[in-house]
Structures are given as C-alpha cells and as structure tokens.
C-alpha positions, 0 to 999 in steps of 0.5 A: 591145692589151695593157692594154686593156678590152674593155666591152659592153653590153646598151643599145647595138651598141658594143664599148667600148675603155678603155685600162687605162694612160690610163683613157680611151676609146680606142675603139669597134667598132661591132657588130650588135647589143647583148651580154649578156657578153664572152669574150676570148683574149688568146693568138690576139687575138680577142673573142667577145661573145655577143648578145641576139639569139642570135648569137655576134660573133667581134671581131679585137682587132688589127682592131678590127673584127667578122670573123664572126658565129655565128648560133645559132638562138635569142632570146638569149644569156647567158654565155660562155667560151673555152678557147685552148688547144681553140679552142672557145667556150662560149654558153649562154642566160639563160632557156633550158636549152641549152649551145652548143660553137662551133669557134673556128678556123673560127666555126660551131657545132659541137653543142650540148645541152640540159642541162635545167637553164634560166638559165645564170648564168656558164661557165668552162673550165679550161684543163688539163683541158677542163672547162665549169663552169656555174652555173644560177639553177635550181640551188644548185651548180655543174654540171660538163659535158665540154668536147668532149661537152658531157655532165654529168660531176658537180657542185660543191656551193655554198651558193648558185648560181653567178654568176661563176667564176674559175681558177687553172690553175697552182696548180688551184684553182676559185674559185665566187662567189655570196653566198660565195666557195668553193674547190676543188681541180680534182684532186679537186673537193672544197671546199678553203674558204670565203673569209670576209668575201665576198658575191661578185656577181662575182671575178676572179683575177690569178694572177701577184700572187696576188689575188683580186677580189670585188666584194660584194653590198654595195657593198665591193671586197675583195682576198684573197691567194690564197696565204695566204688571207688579207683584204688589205683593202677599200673601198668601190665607186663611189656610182651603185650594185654593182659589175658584172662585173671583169676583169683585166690580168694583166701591169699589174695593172690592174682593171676594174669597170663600174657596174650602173646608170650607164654608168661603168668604174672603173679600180683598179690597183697603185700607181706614182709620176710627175712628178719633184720640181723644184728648190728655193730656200732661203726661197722656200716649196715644194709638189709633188705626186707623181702617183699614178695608181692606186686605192684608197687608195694612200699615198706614205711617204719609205724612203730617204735625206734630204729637204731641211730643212724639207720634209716629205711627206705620204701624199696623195703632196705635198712641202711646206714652205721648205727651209732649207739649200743642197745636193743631196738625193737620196730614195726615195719609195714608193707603196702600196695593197693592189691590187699591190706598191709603187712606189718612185722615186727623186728628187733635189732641188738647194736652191739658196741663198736668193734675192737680187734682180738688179743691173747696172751697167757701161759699155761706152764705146766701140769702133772700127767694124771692130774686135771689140767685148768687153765683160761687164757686172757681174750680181749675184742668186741665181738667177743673173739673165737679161739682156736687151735691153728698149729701143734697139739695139746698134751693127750687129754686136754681140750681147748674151748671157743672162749680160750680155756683149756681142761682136761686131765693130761695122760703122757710127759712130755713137752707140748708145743702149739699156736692159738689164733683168737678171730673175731672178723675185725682187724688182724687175728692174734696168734699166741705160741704156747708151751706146756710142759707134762711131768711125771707123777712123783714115785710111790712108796710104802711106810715102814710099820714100827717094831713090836713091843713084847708085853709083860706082866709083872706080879709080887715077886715075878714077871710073866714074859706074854709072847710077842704076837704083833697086836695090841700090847694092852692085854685085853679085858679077860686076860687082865682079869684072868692075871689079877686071878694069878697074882691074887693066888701067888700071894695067899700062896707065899702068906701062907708059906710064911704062916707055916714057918 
C-alpha cells in the first residue's frame, strides 16, 4: 500500500512491512530465504529481493505473497535495481564480476555478462534512457553499461567507489554517494558538483520536495535542497550505530532509515499537527499538548490569531497556563522541521467563565395520580451542573432530566421520597432531599336529570292533558298545527249549538 517499507534482511526469510503512517509493523511475508537488498516498482506493485542464495524473489505488494523465484545459478546476490518502464531487472553479486538482466514480465532471466570487475556495491537505472549505473568495491568511479546489452558504454569518475545511487529522472541529474555526494548531469555525464559537508554511506531522493537524503559515515542525517544545492540541516542518527540503506515515500515524504547493527527502522518525516485543543475555564490551569508525529526536531510556533489570555505555547508543541477572560479564541499553529514543508492547524478554544460549585434547592410538593407532573428545580454552578438521582425513587411515571426538571404523569398514590445530587466537577456536589406526595384523583359522580313537566293544551272551554313522554314539552310544529285544527272546530261546534237555540 502506498506509504509503506518494504525491509529485508540478511539474518532471517522475513520481508517486513512497516507502515510509513503508523510507524508500526503491519506485516510479514514470509520468503525462501534471506536477502542482501530490496527493488521495489511502485508502478506495476511488485518487489523484487535479491537472495543470498543466488536467486531472485519476485513479491505481489497487493498479495503480499512471493509469486516466482528466478534462480540464478550462483551463491549469492548483492544489488539490485528496476526499470518500470522496460520491465527489467538488474542483480549483481557481491564478490563476483557478473551483472544479470532479468525480463520482469515473465521472471526468467534474460542474459547476463561478466564484466570483470568483482564486488558490485549499488545498481541504479535511469528511466530516460535505459542506462545501468554500478559501482565496484574494484573501482574508484562509476561504471556505465547498456540497459538491454549489458555492454560497458563509459564511466563516471568519483573520488571514491560507489555505494549507493540516486536519480532524478525530471531534472536528469545522477547523485553518486560514497565518502562524498557527487553530481552529474545525465545529458553529459559530466560532474555538475560536490555536495559539501556529506560523507554519504547511503542517499535517497525525494524528487517531489527536492531533497536529498544522506545518511553519513559518521552517524548525522543531512538533508539538501536539490535545488539551490544548499545544506537545510542536520541531526544526529540513532545511538545503536550508522545509518544503513534509506528509502523514501515520494507522496507522504516520509523516510525510512534501518539500523546497521540492531534490528530498528527509524522513521523520519515532514512535520503534521494532531489532537485538537479542548475547552478552557477561567482560573482552572490548562495544559494540551499537540501531537507531533514527525521527526527530527520539529517545532510548533503560533502564526495566526490570539491565544486565550494567560496561555502560552511552547516549541515541544504544548498549550499551557490559567486562562484569564471568558470568550472564544480562534488560532493557527504550525509545525516544522527540515525533512518537509510546515503544517499548520487551525484551532478554536471557548473560555468559559470561572468555575463556581453547584446548588439545588426546591420542592416539588405534590401532584395528582393520572394528572401530568412539571416541575424544574432551581440549579446554580458554572459548568452548568449535571442532576441526578442518587438515593430513592420518583412516583411511577416521572422521570428527572440532567438539568434538574421533573415530568411525567404519576400513575399510583403515594408518598415518594428520594435525593438529588447536582455535580458539576468543581467544589463539593450539592445534594437535595425531596418528598412528593401523589393523591388520589377525586370521586366521579353522576347528575341527576330534572323531573318532567307533562304538557297540556288548553282550548275555549277545555284541556287536553298530552301524556308525559320525558321530551321536549313544546309540541312540535305539526301537532300545534294539528291542535289549532281542534280548537277551531270545537268552537264552529258550540256557535253553532247557540245558533240552534
């Protein structure tokens, strides 16, 4: 995966993986045998290790297992190189004279040469134009050899032999480390200069941020600006011993050193900021520390906006001091070190105002069973305190929030007894004792209807008694008709009886 080390060693049949953004062992692949140096094509996600028993192991990075093995015919193998672009692989012995060109694309060994020149120190490719770079423990220069012929095409002379190389394919220069660091132009092949201050055991080359890393003869890590040419800095390695061979991960930056005597990879990378600052509270002391995961020597500086009053920052990346003022502080924090570029983070702090202990007080009283319960008791602190229910039990029904309100509709009588704590992580916790009582809801009871008036209609000489029927006593429109109609013919009916007479 991208970010990771590929280690090997020469003591055991372990490929080790060591994960660039962790710094942490994330894996093993298990090999047939061990390995004097390691090849890695990023392009097509492959590994190739050479052996210390003269074969080549061809490893899937996705797979993380070995998928071929290219037996040489010899005792032991040294250096080793890739070009992705040809699909070819470089192996070469330690002690022998012999150079090896294998075809990646189907893992068999494609020719070979003996170039008579014994103890092959370091391979490199360049990717333009196909060339083989070797150096020899036989030889004070570098050698030259045709990438597909294997024939020698010329040399580069260095004050010493060669042990390690690194290539900058865009700008087309070829850095040659051995007691110095020389340079030279790949158009030409002539020596452009000699970086000063560097006793290079090994380099590598970030491309991308225009570094160049040297680890020293002596022990120091030293990182030049490919560009200007120029020192940026340097520090000290690790105690056990030299730096051994370096690689780099061009999209993170991140640099991998293994230890020449204990079994240690050092991880060494441009500088980023974690762990965001929490809140702050007036008179209460604050300490955060940023974290840093990246070495050497980086340093955390304020470039941007206002820190709370009466805090302060420190270069080991930590926040202290007792803020002063209530309010919201917004920031910007950058780290740096001389491996990459800085990185900034932007934070913002809320001061809230100076602490004061908790208080509770209030009474519930009492409520009715099936009837809803409110009630909030009177909290006082700053943090604003946290209520809760530390002895007793509320009436069925009811239920007590953080802020110290009760609700709820109480389903049985009774009397309820309980305490109330109020916290708030200042000073003492206050504590209430409480009593609710629960009445009874009231009887129900049912109205009594009012009696019934029997109606009656009354003519000239007579009333009709209607009978008593529990409705309306107003006679509704047909029947006040219908007794208009009866009183109109009893009273043709006596005229007429007084007519007779």
């Amino acid at each position: 995966m991208t970010g990771d080390f590929y280690v090997g060693s020469s003591a055991n049949s372990l490929l080790t993986i060591v994960s660039g953004t962790t710094g942490t062992v994330s894996g093993f692949i298990a090999l047939p045998g061990p390995i004097a140096a390691v090849a890695v094509d990023s392009e097509h996600r492959r590994a190739y290790l050479s052996g210390l028993s003269g074969s080549v192991y061809v490893v899937d990075l996705d797979g993380a297992t070995v998928i071929a093995e290219v037996n040489l015919g010899t005792t032991a193998l040294g250096a080793i190189a890739v070009d992705p672009t040809t699909r070819t692989v470089y192996a070469s012995t330690p002690r022998g004279s012999v150079l090896y060109r294998i075809d990646a694309t189907t893992n068999t060994l494609a020719s070979s040469v003996d170039s008579s020149f014994p103890g092959f120190t370091a391979l490199a490719v360049d990717p333009t134009s196909h060339r083989l770079f070797a150096g020899t423990t036989s030889f004070t220069g570098t050698r030259i050899f045709d990438g597909d012929t294997l024939d020698l095409i010329g040399v580069l002379p260095t004050r010493t032999f060669a042990r390690s190389f690194a290539i900058d394919p865009a700008q087309q220069l070829l850095y040659v480390g051995g007691g110095s660091v020389n340079v030279y132009d790949l158009s030409t092949d002539a020596l452009v200069t000699v970086l000063s201050g560097t006793n290079g055991r090994s380099i590598t080359l970030d491309s991308t941020r225009e570094h160049l890393y040297t680890a020293n003869f002596d022990g120091t890590f030293v990182v030049t600006d490919t560009n200007s040419r120029t020192e940026l800095g340097r520090f000290a390695g690790p105690p056990e011993g030299t730096f051994g061979v370096p690689a780099v991960d061009p999209q993170s930056g991140t640099i991998a050193f293994a230890s020449n005597v204990v079994s240690k990879i050092y991880l060494y990378s441009a500088p980023y900021v974690l762990t965001p600052a929490p809140a702050a509270t007036v008179d209460v002391p604050y300490q955060h520390a940023y974290a840093l995961p990246s070495a050497p020597d980086t340093t955390l500086s304020l470039t941007a906006g206002t820190l709370p009053p009466g805090i302060t920052i420190s270069p080991d990346g930590t926040l202290a001091g007792t803020p002063e003022a209530a309010g919201t502080y917004t920031f910007t924090v950058t780290a740096t070190n001389i491996i990459g570029p800085p990185a900034s983070r932007t934070d913002t702090v809320t001061v809230a105002a100076a602490a004061v202990p908790p208080t509770i007080t209030g009474s519930a009283g009492y409520g009715i069973a099936g009837s809803p319960l409110e009630y909030t008791y009177v909290v006082g602190g700053a943090p604003a305190p946290e209520v809760t229910l530390t002895a007793g039990a509320l009436p069925d029904g009811v239920t007590l929030s953080s802020t110290g309100q009760l609700s709820g509709t109480a389903t049985t009588p009774g009397t309820y007894s309980f305490t109330l704590t109020a916290s708030n992580g200042f000073g003492e916790p206050a504590v209430l004792s409480d009593t609710i009582t629960i009445d009874a809801p009231p009887p129900t009871t049912t109205p009594t209807p009012p009696p019934t008036t029997v109606p009656s209609v009354t003519t000239l000489d007579r009333t009709i008694a209607l009978p008593a029927t529990g409705a309306d006593p107003r006679p509704p429109l047909a029947t006040a008709i219908a007794m208009l109609g009866l009183g109109v013919m009893l009273l043709a009916r006596r005229r007429t009886h007084n007519l007779g007479r």
